[in-house]
C-alpha positions in Angstrom: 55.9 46.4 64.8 53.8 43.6 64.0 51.6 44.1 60.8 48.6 43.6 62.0 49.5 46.8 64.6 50.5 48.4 62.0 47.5 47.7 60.0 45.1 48.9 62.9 46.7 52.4 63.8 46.7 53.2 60.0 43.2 52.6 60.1 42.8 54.5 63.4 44.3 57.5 61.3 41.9 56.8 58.2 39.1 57.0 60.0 40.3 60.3 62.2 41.2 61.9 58.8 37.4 60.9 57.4 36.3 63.7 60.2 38.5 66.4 58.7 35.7 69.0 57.1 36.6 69.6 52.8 38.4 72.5 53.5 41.3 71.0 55.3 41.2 68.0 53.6 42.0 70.1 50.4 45.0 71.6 52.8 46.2 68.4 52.9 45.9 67.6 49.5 48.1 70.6 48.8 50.8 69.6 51.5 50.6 65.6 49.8 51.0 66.9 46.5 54.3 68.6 47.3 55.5 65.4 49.3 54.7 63.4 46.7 56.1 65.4 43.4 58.5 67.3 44.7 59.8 65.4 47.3 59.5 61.6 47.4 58.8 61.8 43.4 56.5 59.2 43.9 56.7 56.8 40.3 57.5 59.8 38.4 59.6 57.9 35.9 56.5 55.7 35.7 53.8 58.7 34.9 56.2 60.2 32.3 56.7 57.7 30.5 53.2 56.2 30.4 52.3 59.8 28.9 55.0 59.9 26.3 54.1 56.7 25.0 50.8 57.6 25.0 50.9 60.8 23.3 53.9 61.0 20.8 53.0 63.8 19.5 53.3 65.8 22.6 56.3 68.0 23.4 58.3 67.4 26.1 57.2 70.7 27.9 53.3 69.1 27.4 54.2 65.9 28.8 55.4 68.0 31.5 52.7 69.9 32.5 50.1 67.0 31.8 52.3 64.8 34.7 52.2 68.0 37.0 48.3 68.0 36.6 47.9 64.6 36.8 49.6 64.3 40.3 47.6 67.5 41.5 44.7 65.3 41.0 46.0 62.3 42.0 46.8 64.0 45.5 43.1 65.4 45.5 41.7 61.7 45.0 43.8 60.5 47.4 42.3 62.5 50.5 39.0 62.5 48.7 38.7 58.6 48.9 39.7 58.7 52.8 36.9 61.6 53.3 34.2 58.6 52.0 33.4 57.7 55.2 32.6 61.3 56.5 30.4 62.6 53.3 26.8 62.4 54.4 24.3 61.8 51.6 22.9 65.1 51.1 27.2 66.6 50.6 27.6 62.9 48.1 24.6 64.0 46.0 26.2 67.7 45.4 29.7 66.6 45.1 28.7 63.6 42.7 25.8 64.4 40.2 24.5 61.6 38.4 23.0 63.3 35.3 20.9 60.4 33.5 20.3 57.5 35.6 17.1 56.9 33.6 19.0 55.5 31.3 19.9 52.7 32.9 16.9 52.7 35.3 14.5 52.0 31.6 16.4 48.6 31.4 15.4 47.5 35.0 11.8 48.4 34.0 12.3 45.7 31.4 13.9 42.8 33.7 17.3 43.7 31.9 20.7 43.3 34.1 23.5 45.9 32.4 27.6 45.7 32.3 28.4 48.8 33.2 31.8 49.7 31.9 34.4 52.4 33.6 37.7 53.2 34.3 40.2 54.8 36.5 39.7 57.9 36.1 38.6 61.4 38.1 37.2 60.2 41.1 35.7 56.2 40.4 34.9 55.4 44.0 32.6 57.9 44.2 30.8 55.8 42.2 29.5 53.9 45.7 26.9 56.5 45.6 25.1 54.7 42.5 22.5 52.4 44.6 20.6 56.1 45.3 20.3 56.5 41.7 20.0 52.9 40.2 17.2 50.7 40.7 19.5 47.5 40.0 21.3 46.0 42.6 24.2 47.3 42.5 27.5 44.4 41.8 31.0 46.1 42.1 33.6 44.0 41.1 36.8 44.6 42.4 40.3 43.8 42.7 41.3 42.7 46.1 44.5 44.5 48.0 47.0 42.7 49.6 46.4 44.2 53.3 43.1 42.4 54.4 42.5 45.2 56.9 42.6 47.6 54.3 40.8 45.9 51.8 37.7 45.3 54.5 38.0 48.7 55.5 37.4 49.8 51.6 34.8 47.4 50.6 32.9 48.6 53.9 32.8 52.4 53.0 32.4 51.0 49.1 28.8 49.3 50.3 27.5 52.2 52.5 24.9 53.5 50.3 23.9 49.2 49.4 26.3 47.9 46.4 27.5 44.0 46.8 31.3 44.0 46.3 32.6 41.1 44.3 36.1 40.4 44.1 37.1 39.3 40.4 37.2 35.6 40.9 33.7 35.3 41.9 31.8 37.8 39.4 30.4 35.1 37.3 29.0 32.9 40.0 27.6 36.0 41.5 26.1 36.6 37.9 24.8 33.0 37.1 23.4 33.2 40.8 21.4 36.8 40.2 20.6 35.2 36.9 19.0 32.6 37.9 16.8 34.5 40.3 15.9 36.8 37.2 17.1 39.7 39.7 18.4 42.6 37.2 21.7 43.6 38.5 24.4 46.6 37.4 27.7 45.0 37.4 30.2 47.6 37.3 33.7 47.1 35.9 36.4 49.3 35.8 37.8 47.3 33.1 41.3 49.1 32.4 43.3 47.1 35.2 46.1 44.9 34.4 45.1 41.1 34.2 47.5 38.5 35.5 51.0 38.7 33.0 49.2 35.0 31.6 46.3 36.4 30.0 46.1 35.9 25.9 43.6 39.1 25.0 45.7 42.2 23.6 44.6 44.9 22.1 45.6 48.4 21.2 44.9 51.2 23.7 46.5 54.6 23.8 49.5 54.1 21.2 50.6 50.8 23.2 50.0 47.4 22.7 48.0 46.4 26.3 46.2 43.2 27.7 43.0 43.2 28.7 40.2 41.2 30.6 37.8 40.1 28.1 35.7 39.0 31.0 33.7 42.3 30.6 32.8 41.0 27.1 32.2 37.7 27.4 29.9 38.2 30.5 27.5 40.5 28.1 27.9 38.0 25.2 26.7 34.7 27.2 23.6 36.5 29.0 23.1 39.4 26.4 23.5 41.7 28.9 23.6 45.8 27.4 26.8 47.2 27.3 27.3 50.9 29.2 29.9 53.1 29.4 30.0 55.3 32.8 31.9 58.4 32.0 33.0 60.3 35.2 33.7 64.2 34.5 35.4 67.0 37.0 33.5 70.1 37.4 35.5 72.0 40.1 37.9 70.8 42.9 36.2 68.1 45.1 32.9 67.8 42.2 32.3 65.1 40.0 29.5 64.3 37.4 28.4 61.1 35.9 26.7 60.0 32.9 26.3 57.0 31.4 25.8 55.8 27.6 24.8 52.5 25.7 27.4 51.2 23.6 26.5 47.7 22.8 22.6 46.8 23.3 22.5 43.5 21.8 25.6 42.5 22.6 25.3 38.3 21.8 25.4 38.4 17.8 28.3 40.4 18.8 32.2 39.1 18.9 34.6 39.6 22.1 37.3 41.8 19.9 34.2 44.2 18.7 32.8 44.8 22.3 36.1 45.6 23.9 37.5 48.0 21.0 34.6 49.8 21.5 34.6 50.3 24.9 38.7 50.7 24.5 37.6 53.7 21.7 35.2 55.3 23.7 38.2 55.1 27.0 40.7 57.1 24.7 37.8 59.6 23.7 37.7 60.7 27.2 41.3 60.6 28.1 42.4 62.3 25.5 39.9 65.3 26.3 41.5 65.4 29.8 44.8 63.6 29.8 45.4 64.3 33.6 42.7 62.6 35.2 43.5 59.4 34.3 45.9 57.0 36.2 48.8 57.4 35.1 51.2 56.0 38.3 49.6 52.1 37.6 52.2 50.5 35.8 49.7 49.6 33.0 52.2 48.5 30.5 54.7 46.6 32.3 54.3 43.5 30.6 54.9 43.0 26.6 53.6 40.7 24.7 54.4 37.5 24.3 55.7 35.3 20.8 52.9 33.9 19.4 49.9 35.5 20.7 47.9 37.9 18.5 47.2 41.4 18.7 43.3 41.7 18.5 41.8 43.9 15.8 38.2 44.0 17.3 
């Protein structure tokens, strides 16, 4: 079958599955988690040892029961991303509480763009719901898939509620171009993903030495952009809240190292109060680093 086929009955099936009311798409999640865990063992190898290198200290029976939560939720976020489409605005607003807004809203009152600052963990694309809370324009800057189809698909349900998607290439014309316009924007970053295996900027983050992005950073540096950290909790199965916090308001006197370890501090905080949301299955730490380039202190 030709991949484009391919590519257009998955959709077919993604969008069919959007219809599916929460209760059976929580019947699913059940069904997938067993698939996944039990049978296929989906990067199990991966998960476990991403968590024992993460938390030493932990017993092998911990580590255990952390990986078994993790891909509970992992097979929850799953079918909850593929229900985006279907959630109408008034179910979005129950399901994903945004609990201070104003706090980013009182820097658009004073012509200020923000960097706001996530990660993968609970449920992040729920974030989409942010332009019916924020008063910026909403920038999110994301990672393009390999499947075109797919990756289309995704940024269409990501801009439903009125966010810009940005693949990573072109954040900082994007920026320069709001910029110019003096058009306050939220530019939202999950900024834990793995950068190409060339990057120089390393840095310690949960027990392991990890490269980063310093894009984050270096975009709140040049145009003293406010720093924000968006911390995404789990109330109950399928409910999410969100609040957000400053972490760097005058970011330019500021160095590179000094933004990132805080906003790599602040990361661990929340993981380590709830190990099994994070995402564990991305092979984070693949690559080591290289001879000759530095670990950064911040």
């Amino acid at each position: 079958m030709k991949k484009g086929y391919s590519s257009h009955i998955g959709l077919f099936f993604l969008k069919l599955a959007s219809k599916i009311p929460f209760t059976g798409i929580y019947f699913l999640a059940d069904f997938f988690y067993f698939l996944v865990y039990y049978i296929i063992g989906y990067r199990k190898k991966v998960v476990q040892e991403n968590l024992r290198h993460s938390f030493p200290e932990k017993t092998e029976h911990e580590i255990k029961k952390i990986s078994t939560c993790f891909y509970r939720h992992f097979s929850d976020l799953t079918l909850e991303i593929i229900k985006m489409p279907g959630i109408n605005e008034k179910t979005f607003r129950k399901r994903m509480a945004v609990k201070n807004p104003e706090l980013v809203n009182r820097f658009f009152e004073q012509g200020k763009s923000v960097v706001v600052l996530t990660m993968h963990y609970n449920n992040w694309e729920w974030a989409s719901i942010f332009p019916l809370f924020i008063q910026h324009q909403v920038l999110g800057v994301y990672k393009p898939l390999h499947n075109l189809d797919f990756d289309a698909y995704l940024n269409q349900v990501r801009r439903r509620f009125g966010a810009i998607m940005i693949p990573n290439s072109l954040v900082l014309r994007k920026i320069f171009h709001y910029h110019q316009k003096q058009e306050p924007v939220f530019i939202w970053l999950a900024g834990d993903q793995t950068p190409p295996h060339f990057h120089k900027f390393w840095m310690m983050f949960m027990n392991q030495e990890t490269m980063f992005y310093p894009g984050p950073a270096a975009i709140s540096r040049r145009f003293n952009y406010p720093v924000i950290f968006q911390k995404t909790l789990k109330t109950k199965r399928g409910f999410y809240e969100t609040t957000f916090e400053v972490l760097v308001d005058n970011p330019k006197d500021l160095c590179e190292e000094y933004i990132m370890n805080v906003y790599i501090q602040k990361m661990e905080e929340t993981i380590r109060e709830h190990p099994e949301y994070y995402l564990w299955s991305h092979k984070r730490w693949k690559n080591k680093r290289p001879e000759g380039v530095s670990l950064k202190q911040g």
